[in-house]
N, C-alpha and C positions, 0 to 999 in steps of 0.2 A: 395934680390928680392922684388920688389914693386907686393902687395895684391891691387888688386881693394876693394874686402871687406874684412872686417876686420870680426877677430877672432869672433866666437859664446862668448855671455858670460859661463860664467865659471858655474855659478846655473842662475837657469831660477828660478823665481819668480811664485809658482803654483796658487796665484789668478791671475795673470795676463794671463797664459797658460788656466786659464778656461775663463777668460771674451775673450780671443782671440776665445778658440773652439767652445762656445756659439752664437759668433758672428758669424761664419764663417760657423756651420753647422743650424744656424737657416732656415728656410722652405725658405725665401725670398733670402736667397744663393744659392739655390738648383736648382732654376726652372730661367734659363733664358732666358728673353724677349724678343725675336727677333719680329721690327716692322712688323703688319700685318701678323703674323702669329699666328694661333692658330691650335695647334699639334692635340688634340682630331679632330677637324673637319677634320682635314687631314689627321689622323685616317679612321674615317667612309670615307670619300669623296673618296681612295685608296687604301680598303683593297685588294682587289686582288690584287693589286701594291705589298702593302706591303707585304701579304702572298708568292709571288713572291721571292719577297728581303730576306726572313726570310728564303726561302727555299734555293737559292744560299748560305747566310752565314751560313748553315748548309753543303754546300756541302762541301764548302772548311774547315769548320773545322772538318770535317769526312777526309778529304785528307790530312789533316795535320796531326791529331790524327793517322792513318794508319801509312804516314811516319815516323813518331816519333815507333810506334810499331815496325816498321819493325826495326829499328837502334838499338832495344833493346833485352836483352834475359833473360829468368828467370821471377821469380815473377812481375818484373818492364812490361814484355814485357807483360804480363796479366791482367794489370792493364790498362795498356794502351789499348790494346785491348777490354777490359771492357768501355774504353770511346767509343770508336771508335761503339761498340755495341749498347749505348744508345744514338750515335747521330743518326744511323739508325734508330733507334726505333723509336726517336721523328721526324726524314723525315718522316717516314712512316705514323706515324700521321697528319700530317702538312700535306703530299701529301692527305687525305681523306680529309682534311677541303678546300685543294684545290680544289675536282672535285667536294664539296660541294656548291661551293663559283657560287651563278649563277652572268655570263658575265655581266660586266656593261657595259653602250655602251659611247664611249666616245663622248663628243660631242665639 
């Protein structure tokens, strides 16, 4: 049978595994540049957008975390349940920063 790629080496060479990680988790790998966008002003310019956004992806991972409980029994089902309690906790917080947050008007 024909490999597109070939076999891993057999030992990895550990300065070569640090100049690689060094390279790759450096700060200018981290943050990428999409033209004409700058994420902090798009930050401020749509927080109740975002605060919005942050509240949906907490509902569905409270919906998921529940389902997942409900599939389970015993200590595991406790744990789970324990999540499913601190995603409520932090909606509930989220929802006061929400009726905190005064109307911005769109224009």
């Amino acid at each position: 049978m024909f490999k597109v790629t070939p076999n891993p080496p057999n030992k990895i060479d550990p300065e070569a595994a640090d100049r690689a990680l060094t390279h790759y988790l450096s700060p200018k790998h981290n943050h990428v540049e999409r033209p004409g966008s700058d994420t902090s002003e798009a930050v401020n310019q749509n927080r109740e957008d975002l605060l919005v956004t942050i509240h949906s992806i907490m509902d569905s991972a409270a919906a998921t975390a529940y389902e997942n409980a409900d599939n389970l029994t015993g200590p595991h089902r406790k744990v789970a349940m324990g999540v499913v309690h601190l995603i409520e906790l932090a909606q509930r917080m989220l929802n006061v920063l929400i009726e905190k947050e005064p109307p911005t008007a769109e224009a």
